[in-house]
C-alpha positions in Angstrom: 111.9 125.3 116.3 113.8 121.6 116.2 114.3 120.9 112.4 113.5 117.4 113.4 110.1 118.4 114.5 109.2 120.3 111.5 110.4 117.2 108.9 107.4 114.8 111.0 104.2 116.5 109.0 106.4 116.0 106.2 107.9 112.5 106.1 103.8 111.6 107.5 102.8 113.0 103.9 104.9 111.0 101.8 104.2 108.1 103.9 100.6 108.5 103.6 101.3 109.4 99.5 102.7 105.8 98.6 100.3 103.7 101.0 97.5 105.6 99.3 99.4 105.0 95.6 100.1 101.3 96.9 96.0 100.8 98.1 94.7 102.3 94.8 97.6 100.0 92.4 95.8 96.8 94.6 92.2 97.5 94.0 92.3 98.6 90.7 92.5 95.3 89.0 89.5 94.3 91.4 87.4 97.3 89.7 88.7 96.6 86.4 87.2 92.7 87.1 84.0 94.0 88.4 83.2 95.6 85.1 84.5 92.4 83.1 83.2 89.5 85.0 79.9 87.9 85.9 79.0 88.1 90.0 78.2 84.9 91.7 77.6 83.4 95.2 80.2 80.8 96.4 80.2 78.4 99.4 82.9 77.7 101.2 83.8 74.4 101.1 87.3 74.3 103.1 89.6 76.8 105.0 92.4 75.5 106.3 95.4 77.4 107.7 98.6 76.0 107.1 102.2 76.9 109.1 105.3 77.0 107.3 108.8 79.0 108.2 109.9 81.6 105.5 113.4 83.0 106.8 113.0 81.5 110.2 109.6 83.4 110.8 107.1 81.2 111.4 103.7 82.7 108.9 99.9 81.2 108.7 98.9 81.1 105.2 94.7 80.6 105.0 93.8 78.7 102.0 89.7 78.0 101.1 88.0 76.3 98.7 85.0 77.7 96.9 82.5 75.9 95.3 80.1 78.6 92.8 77.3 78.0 90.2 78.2 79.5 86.3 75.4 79.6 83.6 77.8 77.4 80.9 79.6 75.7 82.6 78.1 74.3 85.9 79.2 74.8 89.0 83.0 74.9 89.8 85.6 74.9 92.2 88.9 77.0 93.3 91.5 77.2 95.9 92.5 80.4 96.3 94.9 81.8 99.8 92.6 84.7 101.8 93.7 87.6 103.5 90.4 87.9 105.1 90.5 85.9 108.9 86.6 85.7 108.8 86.1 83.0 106.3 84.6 79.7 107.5 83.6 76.6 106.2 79.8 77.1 105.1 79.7 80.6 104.3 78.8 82.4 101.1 80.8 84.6 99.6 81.0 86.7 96.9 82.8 85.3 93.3 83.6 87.2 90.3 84.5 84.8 87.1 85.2 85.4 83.5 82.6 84.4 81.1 85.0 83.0 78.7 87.6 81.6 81.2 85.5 80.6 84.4 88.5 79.6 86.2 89.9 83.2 86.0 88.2 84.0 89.1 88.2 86.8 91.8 87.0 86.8 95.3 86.4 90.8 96.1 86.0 90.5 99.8 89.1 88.7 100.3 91.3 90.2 97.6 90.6 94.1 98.7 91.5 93.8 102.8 94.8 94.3 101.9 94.3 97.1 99.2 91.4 99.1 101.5 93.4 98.7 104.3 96.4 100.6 102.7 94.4 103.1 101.4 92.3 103.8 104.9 96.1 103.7 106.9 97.4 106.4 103.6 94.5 108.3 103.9 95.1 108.6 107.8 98.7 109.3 107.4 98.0 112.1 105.1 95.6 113.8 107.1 97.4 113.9 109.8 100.6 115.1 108.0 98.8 117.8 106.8 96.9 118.3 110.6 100.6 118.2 111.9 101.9 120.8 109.4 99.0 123.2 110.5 99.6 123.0 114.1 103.2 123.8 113.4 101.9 126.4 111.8 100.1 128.1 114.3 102.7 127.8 116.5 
């Protein structure tokens, strides 16, 4: 059998091995914060979606404003970039703060697209690596 063929299953398992190590690295600061901080509701106060040219590439960078309600400190705002395209001016979102530093906040919906989404592609990869190796098995 092709050598090239049998390295696929292979290369598709270390692929799927550092997308699922490079999902798990993003979220874990996010599950480390959800034992740490107090949960709130936000509202959306402002998205806007800027343009701007990073090595003659022309990227859309999201940026919102949330406005959410602590028990010391009143209610506050941030402007944080999102990663999630969903996000519009009215809507309520979930906020994670720090009890001691309110500003230190974290926005869970928007901050784990990009770290669930690596895991769900290295989790794919991985399975069909090791569906690959089997069929080349068989054969």
């Amino acid at each position: 059998m092709n050598t090239r063929i049998r390295i696929i299953p292979w290369v598709m398992l270390v692929v799927g091995f550092i997308l699922l190590s490079a999902g798990v690295a993003e979220l874990y600061p996010l599950c480390r914060a959800a034992r740490n901080c107090h949960h709130t509701v936000g509202i959306v106060q402002r998205v806007e979606t800027k343009k701007s040219y990073r090595h003659r590439k022309p990227r859309y960078d999201t940026e919102m404003t949330v406005i959410y309600s602590t028990e010391k400190y009143g209610d506050l705002s941030v402007t944080r970039t999102t990663h999630w395209p969903f996000t519009r001016k009215g809507d309520e979102i979930s906020v994670w703060y720090h009890p001691e530093r309110p500003r230190e906040v974290h926005l869970p919906v928007s901050e784990g697209v990009f770290g669930g989404g690596l895991v769900v592609i290295g989790a794919l990869c991985i399975y069909g690596g090791c569906f690959f190796r089997k069929l080349l098995k068989t054969t």
